[in-house]
N, CA, C and O atoms as a MOPAC input file, in Angstrom:
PM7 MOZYME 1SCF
protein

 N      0.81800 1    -1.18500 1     0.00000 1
 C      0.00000 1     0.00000 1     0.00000 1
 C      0.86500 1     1.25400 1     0.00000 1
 O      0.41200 1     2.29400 1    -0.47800 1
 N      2.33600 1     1.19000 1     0.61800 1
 C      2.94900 1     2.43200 1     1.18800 1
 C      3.68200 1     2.52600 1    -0.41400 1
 O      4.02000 1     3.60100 1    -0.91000 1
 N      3.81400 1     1.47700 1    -0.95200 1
 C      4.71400 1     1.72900 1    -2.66900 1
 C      3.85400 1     2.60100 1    -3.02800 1
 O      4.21900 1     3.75400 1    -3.25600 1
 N      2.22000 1     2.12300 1    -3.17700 1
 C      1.79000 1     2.94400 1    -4.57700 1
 C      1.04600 1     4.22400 1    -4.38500 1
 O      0.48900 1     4.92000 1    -5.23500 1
 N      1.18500 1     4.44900 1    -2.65100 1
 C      0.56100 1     6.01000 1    -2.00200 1
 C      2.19300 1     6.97600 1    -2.54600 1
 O      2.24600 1     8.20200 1    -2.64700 1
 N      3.20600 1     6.13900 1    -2.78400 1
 C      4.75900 1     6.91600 1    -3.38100 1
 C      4.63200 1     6.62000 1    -4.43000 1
 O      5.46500 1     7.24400 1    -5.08600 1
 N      4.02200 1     5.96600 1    -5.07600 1
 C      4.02300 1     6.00700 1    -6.94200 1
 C      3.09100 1     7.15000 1    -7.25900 1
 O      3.45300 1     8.15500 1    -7.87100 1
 N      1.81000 1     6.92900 1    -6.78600 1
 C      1.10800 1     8.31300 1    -7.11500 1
 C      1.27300 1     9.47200 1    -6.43500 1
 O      0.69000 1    10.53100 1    -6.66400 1
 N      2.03700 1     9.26600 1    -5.63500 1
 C      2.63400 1    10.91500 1    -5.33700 1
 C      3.65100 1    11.38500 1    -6.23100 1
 O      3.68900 1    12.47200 1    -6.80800 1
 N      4.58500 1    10.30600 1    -6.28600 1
 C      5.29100 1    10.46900 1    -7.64800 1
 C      5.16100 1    10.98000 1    -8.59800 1
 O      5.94000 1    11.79800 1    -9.08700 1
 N      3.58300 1    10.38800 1    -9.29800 1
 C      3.25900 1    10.71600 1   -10.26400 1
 C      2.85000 1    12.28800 1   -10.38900 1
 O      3.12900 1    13.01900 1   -11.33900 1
 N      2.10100 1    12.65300 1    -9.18100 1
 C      1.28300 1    13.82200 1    -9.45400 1
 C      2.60500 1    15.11100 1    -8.73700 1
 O      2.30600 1    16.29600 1    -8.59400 1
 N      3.45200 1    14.77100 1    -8.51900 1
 C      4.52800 1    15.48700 1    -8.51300 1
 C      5.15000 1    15.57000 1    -9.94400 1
 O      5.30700 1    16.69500 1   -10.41900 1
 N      5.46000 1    14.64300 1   -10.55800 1
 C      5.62800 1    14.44600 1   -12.31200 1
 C      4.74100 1    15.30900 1   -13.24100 1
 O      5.03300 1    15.97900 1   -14.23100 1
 N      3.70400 1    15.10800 1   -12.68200 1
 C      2.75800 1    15.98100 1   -13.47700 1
 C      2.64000 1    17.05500 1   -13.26300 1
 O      2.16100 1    17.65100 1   -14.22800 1
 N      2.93500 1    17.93700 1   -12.05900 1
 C      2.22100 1    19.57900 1   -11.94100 1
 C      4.09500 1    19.83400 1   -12.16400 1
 O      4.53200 1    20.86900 1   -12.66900 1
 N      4.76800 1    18.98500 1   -11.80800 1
 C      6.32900 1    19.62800 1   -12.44300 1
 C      6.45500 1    19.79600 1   -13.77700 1
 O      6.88700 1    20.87000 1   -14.19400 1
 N      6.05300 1    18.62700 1   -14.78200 1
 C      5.72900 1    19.29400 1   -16.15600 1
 C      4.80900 1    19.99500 1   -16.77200 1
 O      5.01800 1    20.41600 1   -17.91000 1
 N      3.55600 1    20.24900 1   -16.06400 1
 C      2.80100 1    20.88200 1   -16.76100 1
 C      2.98400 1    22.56500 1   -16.08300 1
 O      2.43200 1    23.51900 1   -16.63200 1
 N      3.75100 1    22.70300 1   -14.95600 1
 C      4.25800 1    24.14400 1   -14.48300 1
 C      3.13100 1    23.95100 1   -13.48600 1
 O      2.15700 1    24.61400 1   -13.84300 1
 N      2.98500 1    23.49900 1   -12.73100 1
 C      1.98100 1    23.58100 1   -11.85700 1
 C      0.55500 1    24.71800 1   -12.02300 1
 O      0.15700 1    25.70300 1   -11.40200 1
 N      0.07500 1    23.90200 1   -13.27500 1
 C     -1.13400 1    24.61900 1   -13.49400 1
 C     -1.02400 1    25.99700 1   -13.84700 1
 O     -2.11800 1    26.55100 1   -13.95500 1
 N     -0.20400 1    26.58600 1   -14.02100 1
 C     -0.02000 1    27.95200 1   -14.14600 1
 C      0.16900 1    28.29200 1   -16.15000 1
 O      1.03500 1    27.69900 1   -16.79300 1
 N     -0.70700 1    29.20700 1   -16.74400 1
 C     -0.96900 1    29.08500 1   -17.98700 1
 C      0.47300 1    30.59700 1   -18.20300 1
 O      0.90100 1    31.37400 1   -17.34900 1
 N      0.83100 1    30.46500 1   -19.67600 1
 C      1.59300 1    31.79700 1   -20.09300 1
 C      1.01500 1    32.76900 1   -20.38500 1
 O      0.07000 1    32.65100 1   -21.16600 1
 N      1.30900 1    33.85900 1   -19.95500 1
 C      1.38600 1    34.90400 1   -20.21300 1
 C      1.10700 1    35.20900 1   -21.57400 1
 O      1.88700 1    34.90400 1   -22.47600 1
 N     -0.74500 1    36.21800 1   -21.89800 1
 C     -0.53900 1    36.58600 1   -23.70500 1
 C      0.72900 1    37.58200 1   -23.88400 1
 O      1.30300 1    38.45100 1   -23.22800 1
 N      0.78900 1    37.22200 1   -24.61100 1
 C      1.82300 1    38.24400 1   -25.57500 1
 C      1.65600 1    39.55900 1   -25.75000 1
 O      0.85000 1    39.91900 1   -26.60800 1
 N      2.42200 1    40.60400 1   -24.92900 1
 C      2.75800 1    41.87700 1   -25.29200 1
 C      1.64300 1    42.15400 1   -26.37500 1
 O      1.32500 1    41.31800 1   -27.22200 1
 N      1.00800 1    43.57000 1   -26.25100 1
 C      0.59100 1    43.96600 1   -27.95000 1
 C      0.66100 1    45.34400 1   -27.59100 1
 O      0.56100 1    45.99900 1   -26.55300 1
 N      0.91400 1    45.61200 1   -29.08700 1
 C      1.47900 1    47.54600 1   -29.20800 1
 C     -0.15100 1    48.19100 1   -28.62900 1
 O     -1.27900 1    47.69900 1   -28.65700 1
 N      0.35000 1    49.41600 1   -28.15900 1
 C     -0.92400 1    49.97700 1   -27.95700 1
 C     -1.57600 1    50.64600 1   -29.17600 1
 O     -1.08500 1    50.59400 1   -30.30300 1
 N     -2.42300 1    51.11600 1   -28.94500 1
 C     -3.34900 1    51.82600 1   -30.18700 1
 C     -2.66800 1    52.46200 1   -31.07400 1
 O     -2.50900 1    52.17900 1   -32.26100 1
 N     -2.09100 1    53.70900 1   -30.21200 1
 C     -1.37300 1    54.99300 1   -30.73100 1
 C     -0.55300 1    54.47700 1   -31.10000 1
 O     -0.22100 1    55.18400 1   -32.05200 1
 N      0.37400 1    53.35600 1   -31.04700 1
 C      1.34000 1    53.12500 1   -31.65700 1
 C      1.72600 1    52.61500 1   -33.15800 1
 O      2.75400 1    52.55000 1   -33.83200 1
 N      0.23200 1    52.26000 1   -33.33200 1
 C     -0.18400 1    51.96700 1   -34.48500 1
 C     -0.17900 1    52.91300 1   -35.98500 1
 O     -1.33800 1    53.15700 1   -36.32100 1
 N      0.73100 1    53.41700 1   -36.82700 1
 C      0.99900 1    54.29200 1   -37.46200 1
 C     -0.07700 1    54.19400 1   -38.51800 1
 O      0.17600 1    53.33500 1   -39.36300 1
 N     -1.54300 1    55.04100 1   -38.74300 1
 C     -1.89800 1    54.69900 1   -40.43400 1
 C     -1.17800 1    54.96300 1   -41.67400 1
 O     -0.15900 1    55.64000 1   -41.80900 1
 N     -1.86800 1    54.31200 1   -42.59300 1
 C     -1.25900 1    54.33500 1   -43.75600 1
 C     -1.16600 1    56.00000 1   -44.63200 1
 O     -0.41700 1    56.46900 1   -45.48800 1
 N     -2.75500 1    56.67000 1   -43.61100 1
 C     -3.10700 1    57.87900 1   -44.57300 1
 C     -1.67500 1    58.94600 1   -43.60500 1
 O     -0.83900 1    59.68300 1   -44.12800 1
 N     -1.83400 1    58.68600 1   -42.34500 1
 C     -0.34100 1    59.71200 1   -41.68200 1
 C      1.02900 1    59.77400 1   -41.80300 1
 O      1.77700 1    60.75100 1   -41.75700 1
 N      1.32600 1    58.26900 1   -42.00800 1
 C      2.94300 1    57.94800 1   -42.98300 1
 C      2.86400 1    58.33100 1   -44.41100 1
 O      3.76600 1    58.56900 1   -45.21400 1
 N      1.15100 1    58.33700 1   -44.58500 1
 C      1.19800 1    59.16200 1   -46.50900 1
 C      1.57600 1    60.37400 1   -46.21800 1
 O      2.75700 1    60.57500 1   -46.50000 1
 N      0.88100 1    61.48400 1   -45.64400 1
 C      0.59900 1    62.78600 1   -45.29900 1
 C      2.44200 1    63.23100 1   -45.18000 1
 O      3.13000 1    64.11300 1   -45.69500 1
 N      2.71000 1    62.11800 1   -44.24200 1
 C      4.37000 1    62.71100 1   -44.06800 1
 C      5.20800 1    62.40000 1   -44.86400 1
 O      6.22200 1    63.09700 1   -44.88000 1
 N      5.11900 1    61.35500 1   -45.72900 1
 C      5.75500 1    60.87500 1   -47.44200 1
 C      5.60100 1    62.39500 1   -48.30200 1
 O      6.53600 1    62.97500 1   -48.85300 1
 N      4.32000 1    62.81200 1   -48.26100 1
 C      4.09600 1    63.72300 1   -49.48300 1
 C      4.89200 1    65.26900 1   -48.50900 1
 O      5.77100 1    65.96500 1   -49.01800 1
 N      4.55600 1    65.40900 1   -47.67900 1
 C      5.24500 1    67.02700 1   -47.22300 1
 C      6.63500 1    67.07100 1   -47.20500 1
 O      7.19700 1    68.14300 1   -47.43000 1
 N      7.40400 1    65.85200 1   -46.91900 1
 C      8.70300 1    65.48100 1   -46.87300 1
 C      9.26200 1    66.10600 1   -48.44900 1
 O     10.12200 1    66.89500 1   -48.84100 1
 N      8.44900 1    65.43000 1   -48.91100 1
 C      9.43100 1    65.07300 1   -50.65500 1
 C      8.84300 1    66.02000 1   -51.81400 1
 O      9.33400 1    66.40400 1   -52.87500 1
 N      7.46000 1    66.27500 1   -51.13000 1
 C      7.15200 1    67.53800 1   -51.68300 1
 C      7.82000 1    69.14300 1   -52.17000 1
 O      7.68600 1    69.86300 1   -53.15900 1
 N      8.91500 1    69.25400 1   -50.34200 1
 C     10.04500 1    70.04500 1   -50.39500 1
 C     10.28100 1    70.33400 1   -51.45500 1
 O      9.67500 1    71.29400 1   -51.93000 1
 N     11.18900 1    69.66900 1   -52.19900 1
 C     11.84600 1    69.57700 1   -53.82800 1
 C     11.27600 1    69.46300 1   -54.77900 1
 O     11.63000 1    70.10700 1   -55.76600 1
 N      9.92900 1    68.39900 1   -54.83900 1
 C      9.69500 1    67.87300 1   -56.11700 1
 C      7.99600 1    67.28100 1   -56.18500 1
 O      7.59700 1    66.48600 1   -55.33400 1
 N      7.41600 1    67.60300 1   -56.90200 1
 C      6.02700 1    66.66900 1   -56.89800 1
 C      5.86900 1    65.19600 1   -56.13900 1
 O      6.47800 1    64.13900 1   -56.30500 1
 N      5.22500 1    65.42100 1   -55.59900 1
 C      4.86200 1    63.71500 1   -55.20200 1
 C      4.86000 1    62.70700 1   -56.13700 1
 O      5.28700 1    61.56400 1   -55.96900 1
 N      4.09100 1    63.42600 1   -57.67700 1
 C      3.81200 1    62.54600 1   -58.95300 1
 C      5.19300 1    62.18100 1   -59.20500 1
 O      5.26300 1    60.99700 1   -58.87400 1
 N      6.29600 1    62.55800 1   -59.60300 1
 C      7.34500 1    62.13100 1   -59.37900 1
 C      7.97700 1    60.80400 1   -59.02900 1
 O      8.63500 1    60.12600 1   -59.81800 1
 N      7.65700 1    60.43000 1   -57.49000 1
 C      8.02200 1    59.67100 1   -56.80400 1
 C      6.92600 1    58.63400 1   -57.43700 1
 O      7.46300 1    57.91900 1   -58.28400 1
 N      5.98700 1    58.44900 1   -57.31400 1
 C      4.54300 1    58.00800 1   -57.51400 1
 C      4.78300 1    57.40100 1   -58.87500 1
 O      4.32300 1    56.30300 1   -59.18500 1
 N      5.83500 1    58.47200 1   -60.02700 1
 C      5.87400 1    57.65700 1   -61.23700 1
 C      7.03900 1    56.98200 1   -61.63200 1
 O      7.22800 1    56.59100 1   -62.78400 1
 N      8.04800 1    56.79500 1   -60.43300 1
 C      9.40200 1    56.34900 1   -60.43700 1
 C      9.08000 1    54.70600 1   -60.68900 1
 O      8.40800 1    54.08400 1   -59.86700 1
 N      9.49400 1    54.21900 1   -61.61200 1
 C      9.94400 1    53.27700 1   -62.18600 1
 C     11.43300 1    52.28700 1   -62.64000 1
 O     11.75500 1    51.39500 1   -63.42500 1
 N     12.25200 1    53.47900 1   -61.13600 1
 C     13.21300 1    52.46600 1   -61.09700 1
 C     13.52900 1    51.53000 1   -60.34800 1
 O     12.93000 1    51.44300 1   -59.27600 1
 N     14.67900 1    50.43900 1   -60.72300 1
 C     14.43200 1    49.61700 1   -59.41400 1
 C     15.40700 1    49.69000 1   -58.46000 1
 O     15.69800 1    48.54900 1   -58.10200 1
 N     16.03600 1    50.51900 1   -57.89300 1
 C     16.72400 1    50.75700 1   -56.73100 1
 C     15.74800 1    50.88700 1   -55.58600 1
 O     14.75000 1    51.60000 1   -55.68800 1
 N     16.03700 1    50.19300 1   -54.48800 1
 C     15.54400 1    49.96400 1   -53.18000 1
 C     14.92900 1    51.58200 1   -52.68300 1
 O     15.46200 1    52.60900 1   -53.10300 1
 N     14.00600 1    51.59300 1   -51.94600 1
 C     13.21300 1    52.81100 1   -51.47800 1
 C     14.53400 1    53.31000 1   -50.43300 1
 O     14.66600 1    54.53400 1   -50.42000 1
 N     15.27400 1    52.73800 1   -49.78200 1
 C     16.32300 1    53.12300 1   -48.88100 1
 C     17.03600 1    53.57600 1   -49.29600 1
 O     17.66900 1    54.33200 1   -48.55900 1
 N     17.38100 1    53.49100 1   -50.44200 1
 C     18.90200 1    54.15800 1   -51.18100 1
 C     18.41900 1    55.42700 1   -51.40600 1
 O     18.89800 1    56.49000 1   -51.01200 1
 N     17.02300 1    55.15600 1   -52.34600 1
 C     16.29600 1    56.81900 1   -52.68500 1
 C     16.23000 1    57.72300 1   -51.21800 1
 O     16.78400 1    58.81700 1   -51.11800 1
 N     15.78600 1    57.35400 1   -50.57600 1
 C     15.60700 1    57.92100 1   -49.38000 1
 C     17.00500 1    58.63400 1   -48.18300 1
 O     17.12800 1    59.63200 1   -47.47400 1
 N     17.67300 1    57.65400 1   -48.46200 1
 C     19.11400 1    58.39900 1   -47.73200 1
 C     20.00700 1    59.10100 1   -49.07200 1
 O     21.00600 1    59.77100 1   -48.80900 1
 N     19.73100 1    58.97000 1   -49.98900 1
 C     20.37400 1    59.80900 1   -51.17400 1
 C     19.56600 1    61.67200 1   -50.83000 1
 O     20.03700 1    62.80500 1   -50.73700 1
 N     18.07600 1    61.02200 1   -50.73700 1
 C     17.94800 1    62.53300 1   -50.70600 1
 C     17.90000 1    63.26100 1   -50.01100 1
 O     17.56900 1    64.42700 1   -50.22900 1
 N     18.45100 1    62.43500 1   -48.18900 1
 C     18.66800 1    63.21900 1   -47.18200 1
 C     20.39400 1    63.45700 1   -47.23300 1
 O     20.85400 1    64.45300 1   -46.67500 1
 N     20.97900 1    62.83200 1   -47.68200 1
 C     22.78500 1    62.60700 1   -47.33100 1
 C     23.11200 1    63.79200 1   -48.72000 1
 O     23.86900 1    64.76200 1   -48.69800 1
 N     22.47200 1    63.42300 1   -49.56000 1
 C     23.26600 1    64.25800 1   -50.96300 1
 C     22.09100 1    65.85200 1   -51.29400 1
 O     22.49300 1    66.99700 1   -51.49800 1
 N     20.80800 1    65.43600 1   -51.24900 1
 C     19.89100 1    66.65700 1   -51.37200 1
 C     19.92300 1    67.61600 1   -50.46400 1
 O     20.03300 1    68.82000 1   -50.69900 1
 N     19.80900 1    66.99800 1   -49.20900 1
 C     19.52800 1    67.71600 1   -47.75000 1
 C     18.15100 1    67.88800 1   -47.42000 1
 O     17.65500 1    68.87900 1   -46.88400 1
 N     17.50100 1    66.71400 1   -47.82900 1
 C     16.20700 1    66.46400 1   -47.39200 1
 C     15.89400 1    66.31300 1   -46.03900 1
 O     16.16500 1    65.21800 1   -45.54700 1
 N     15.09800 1    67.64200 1   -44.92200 1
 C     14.68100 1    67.38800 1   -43.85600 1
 C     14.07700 1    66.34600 1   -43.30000 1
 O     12.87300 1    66.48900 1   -43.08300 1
 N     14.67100 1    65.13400 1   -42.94800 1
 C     13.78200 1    64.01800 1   -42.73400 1
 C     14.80500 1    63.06100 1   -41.39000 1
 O     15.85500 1    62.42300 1   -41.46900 1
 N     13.82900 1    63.39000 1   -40.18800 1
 C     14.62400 1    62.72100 1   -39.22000 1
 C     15.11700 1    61.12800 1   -39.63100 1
 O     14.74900 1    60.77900 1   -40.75300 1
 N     15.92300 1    60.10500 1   -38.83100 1
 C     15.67800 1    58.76700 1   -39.22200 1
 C     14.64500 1    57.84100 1   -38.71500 1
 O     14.30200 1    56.73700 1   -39.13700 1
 N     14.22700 1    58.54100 1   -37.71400 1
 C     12.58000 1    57.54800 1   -37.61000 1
 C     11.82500 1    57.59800 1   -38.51500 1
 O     11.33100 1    56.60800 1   -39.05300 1
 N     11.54900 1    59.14200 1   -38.92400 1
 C     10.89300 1    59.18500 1   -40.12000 1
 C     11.23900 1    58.71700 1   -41.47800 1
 O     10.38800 1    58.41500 1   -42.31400 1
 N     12.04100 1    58.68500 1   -41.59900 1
 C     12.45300 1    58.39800 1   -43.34000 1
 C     12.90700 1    56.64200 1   -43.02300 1
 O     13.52600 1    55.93400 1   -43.81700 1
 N     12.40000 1    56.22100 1   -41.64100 1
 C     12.13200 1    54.68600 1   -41.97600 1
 C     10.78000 1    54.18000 1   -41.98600 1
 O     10.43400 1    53.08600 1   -42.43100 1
 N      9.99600 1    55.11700 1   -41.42700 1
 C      8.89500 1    55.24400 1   -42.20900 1
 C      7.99100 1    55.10600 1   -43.38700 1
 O      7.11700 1    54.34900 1   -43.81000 1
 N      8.88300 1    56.66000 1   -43.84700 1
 C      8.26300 1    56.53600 1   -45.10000 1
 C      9.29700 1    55.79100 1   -46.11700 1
 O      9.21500 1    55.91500 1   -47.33900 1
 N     10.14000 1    55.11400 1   -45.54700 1
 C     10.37600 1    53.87400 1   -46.72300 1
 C      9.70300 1    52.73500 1   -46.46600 1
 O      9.53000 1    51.83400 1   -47.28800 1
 N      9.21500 1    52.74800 1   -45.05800 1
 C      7.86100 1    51.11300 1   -45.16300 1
 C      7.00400 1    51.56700 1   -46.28700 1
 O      6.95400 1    51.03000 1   -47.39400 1
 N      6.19600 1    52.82600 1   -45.81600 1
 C      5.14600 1    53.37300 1   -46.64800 1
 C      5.87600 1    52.94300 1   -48.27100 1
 O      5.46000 1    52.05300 1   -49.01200 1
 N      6.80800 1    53.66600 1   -48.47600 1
 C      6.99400 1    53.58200 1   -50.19700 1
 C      6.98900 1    52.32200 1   -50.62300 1
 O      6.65100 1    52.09600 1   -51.78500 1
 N      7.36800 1    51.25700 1   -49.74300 1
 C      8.07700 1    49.90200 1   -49.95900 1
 C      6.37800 1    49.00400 1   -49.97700 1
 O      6.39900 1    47.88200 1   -50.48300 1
 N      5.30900 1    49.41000 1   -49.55400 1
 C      4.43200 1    48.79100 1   -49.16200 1
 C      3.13100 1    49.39400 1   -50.52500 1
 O      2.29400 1    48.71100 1   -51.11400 1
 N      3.46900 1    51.11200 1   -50.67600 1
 C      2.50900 1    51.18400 1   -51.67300 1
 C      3.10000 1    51.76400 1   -52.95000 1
 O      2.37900 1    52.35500 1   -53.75400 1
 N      4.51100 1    51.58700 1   -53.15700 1
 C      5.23200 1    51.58100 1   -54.34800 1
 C      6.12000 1    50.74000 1   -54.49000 1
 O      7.25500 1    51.12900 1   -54.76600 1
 N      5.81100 1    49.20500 1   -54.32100 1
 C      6.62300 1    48.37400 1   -54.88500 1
 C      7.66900 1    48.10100 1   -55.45800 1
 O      7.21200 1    47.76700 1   -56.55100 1
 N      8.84300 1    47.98100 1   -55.55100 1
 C     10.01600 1    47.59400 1   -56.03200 1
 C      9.64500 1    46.34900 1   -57.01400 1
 O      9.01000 1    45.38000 1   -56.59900 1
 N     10.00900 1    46.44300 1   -58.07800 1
 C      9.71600 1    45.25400 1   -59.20300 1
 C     10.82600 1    44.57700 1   -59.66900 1
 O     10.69700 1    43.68100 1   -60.50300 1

């Protein structure tokens, strides 16, 4: 009788040790609201940015295929395009997401 009152203690020591003693994980982190950038406010700041210099249509009708990053630090490093680096990683998601690289 005294073996198997130590086998099933055993056991149910085995068990809440692998299963974490009942204790479930933690959901997963999620960004808050505001952190959430739209598509129309990373537009708004795409077009006033680059507007500076040049039409938006411009950009809009660029058809080359160099990476949105190269364009983008070319025209802050060589133009002197006002564009912090949070922002101009930004608006290279934005360009990269609604002007495609082909």
């Amino acid at each position: 009788m005294r073996a198997s009152v130590g086998f099933a203690a055993g056991m149910l020591f085995a068990m809440f040790g692998v299963c974490g003693c009942g204790k479930t994980a933690a959901p997963a982190p999620t960004a808050p609201a505001n952190a959430v950038e739209s598509k129309e406010n990373t537009g708004a700041l795409f077009k006033k940015a680059c507007s500076e210099c040049h039409a938006v249509s411009r950009v809009e009708q660029y058809s080359g295929k160099e990476p949105w990053k190269g364009i983008v630090d070319r025209m802050i490093v060589k133009h002197g395009a006002k564009v912090s680096a949070e922002d101009a990683g930004r608006i290279v998601a934005y360009l990269d997401k609604t002007y495609p690289r082909k």
